[in-house]
PAZAPA-4460 file (N, C-alpha, C; in steps of 0.05 Angstrom, whole numbers, plus 32768, in hexadecimal, padded with zeros to 4 digits):
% residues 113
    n_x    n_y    n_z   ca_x   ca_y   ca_z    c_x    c_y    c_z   seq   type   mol
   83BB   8A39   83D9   83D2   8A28   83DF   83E3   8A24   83C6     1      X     A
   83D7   8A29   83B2   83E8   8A22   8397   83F9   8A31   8393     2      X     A
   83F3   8A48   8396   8405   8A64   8394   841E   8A64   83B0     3      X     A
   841F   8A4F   83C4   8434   8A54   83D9   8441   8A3D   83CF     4      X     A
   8435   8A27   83C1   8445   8A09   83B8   8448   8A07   83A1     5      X     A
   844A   8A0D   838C   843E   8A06   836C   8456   89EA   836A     6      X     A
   846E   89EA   8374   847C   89DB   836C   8471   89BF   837C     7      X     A
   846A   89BE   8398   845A   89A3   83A2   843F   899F   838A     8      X     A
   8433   89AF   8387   841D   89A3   8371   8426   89A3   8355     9      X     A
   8433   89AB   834E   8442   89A1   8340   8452   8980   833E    10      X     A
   8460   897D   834B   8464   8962   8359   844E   8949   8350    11      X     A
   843C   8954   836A   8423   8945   835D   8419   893E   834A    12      X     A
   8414   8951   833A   8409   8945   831D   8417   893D   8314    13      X     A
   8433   893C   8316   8446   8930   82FF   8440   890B   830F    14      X     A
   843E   8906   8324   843D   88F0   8332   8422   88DC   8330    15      X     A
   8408   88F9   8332   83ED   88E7   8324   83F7   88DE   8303    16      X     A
   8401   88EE   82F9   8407   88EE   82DB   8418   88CE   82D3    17      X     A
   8423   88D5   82E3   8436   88B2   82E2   8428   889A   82E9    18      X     A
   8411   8899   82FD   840E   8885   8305   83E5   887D   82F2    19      X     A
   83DF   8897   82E7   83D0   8891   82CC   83DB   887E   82B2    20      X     A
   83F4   888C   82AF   83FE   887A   8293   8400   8860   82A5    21      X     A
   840B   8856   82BA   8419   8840   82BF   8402   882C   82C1    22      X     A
   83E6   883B   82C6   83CD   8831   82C3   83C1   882B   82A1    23      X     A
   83CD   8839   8296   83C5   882F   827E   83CF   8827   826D    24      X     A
   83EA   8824   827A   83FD   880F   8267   8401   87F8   8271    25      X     A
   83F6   87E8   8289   83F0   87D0   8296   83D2   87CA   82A1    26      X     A
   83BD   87CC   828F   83A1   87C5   8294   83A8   87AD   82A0    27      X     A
   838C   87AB   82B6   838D   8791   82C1   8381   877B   82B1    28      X     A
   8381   8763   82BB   837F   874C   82AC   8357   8750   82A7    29      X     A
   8350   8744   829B   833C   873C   8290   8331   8720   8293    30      X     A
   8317   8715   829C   8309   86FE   829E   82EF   86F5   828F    31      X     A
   82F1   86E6   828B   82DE   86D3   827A   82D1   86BB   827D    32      X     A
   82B8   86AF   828C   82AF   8694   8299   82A2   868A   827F    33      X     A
   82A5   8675   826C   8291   8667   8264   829B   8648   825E    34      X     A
   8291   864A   8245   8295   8629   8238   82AB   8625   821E    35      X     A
   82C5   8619   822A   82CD   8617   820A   82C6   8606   81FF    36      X     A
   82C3   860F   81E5   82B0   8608   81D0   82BF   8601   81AF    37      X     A
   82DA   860B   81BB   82EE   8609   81A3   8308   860C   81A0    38      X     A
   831D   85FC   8198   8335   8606   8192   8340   8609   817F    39      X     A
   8351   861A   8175   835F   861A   8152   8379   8627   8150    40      X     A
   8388   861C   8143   83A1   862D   8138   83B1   8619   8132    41      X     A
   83C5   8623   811F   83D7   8615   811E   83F3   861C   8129    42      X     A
   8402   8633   8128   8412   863D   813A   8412   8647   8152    43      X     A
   83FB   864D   8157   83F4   8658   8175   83D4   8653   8177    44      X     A
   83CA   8649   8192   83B2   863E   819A   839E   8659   8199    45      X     A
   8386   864E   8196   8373   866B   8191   8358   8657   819D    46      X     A
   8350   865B   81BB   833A   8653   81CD   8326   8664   81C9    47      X     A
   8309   864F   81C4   82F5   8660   81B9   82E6   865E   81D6    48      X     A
   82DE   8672   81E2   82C5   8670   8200   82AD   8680   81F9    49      X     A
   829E   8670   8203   8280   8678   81FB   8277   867E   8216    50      X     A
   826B   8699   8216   8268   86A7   822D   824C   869B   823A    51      X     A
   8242   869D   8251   821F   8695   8258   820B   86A3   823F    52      X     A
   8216   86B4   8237   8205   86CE   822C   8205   86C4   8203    53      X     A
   8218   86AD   8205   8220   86A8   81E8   822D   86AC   81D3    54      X     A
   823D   86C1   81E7   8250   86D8   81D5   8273   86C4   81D3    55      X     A
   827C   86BB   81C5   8297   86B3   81C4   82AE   86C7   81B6    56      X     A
   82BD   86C2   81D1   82D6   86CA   81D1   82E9   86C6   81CD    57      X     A
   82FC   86C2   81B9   8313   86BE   81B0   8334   86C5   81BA    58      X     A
   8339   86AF   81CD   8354   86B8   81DD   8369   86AB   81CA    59      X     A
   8383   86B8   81C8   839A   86AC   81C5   83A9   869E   81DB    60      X     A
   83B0   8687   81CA   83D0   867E   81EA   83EB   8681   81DD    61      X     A
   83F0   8696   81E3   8406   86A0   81DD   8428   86A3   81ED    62      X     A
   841E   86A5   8203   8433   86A1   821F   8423   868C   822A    63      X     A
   843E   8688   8241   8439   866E   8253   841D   867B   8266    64      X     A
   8406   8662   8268   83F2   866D   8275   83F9   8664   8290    65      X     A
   83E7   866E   829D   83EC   865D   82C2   83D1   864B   82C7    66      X     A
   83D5   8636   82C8   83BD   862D   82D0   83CD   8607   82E3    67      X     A
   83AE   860D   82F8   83B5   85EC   8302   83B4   85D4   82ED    68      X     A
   83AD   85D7   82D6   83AB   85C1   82BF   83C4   85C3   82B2    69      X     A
   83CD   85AC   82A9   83E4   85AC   829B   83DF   85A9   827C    70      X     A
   83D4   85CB   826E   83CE   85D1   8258   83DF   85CC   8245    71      X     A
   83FA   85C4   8243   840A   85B8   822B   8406   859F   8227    72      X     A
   83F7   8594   8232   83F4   857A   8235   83D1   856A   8236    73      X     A
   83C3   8583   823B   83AF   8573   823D   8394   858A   8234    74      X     A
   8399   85A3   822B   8392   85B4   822A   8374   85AD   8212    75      X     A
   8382   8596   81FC   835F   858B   81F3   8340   857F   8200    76      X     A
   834E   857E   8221   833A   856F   8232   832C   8583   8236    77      X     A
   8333   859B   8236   8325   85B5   823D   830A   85BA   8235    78      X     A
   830B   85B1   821C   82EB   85B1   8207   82D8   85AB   8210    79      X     A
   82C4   85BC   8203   82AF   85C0   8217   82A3   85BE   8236    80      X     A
   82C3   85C2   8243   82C0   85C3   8261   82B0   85E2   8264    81      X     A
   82AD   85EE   8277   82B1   8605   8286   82D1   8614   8292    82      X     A
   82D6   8625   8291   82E9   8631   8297   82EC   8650   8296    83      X     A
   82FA   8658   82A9   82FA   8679   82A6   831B   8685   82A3    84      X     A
   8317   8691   828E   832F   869A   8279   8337   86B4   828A    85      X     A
   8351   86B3   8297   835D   86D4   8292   836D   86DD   827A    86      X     A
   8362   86F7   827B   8371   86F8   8261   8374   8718   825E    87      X     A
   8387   8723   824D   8390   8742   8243   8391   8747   8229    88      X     A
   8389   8761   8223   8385   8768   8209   839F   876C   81F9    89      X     A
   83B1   8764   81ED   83C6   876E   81E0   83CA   8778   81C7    90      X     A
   83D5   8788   81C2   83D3   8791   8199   83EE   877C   818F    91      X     A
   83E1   877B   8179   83FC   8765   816F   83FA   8767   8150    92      X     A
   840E   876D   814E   8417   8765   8125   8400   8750   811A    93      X     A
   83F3   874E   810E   83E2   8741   80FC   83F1   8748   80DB    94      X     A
   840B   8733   80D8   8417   8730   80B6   8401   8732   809D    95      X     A
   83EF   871E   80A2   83DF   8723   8094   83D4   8734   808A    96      X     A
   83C9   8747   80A0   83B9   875E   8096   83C7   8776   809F    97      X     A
   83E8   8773   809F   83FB   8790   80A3   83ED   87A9   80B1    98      X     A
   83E7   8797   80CA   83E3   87AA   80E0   83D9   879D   80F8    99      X     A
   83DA   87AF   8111   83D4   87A8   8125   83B9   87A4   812A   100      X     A
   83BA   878A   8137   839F   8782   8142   8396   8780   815C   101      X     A
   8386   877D   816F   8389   8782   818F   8377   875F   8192   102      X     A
   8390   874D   81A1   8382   8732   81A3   837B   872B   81C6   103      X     A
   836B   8715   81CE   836F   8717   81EA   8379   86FC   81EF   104      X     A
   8397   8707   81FC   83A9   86EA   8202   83AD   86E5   822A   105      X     A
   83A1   86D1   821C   839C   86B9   8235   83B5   86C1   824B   106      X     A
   83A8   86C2   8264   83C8   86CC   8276   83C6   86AB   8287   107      X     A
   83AB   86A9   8293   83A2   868F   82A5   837F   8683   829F   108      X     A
   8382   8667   82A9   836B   8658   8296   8364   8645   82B4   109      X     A
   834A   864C   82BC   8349   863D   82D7   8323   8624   82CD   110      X     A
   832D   860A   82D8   8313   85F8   82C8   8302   85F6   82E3   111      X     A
   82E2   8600   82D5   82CF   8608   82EA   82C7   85E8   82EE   112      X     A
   82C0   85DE   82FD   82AD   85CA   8308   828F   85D4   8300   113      X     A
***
């Protein structure tokens, strides 16, 4: 069949080809259930979650998050609640150390009961 079409498969791959990058230039979001256990920064917030397993994870809030809590405002009540973090890996300028670093910034922040 390739030899009566080359230009339809052709086609094709150029079309799987596009919709790979578009896959890996918009990873999906990322989740995280535990306990925050910490907050710090001074120009931008940096949420510490401690996983069941003990492992903590360090999110940025960097954009507006979505959440039913009204985190500009009350976002210290959070401490040592439960909550599960979405979040995405992004590379970002790190001045300090004149180069890119890959941080994971907070997209949405939902508080577990």
């Amino acid at each position: 069949m390739a030899s009566v079409c080359p230009t339809d498969i052709l086609a094709l791959a150029k079309k799987f080809e596009g919709e790979l990058e578009e896959e890996e230039s918009n990873p999906s979001p990322q989740k995280l259930k535990g306990t925050l256990v910490k907050i710090d920064g001074e120009k931008f917030l940096e949420l510490s979650v401690k996983d069941e397993n003990g492992k903590i994870g360090k999110f940025q809030w960097l954009d507006f998050v979505d959440s039913e809590i009204d985190l500009t405002n009350s976002y210290e009540e959070l401490l040592n609640q439960e909550v599960l973090v979405h979040f995405e890996n992004r590379d970002l300028f790190d001045a300090r150390l004149n180069e890119y670093r890959s941080f994971q910034v907070i997209l949405e922040i939902e508080l577990l009961d």
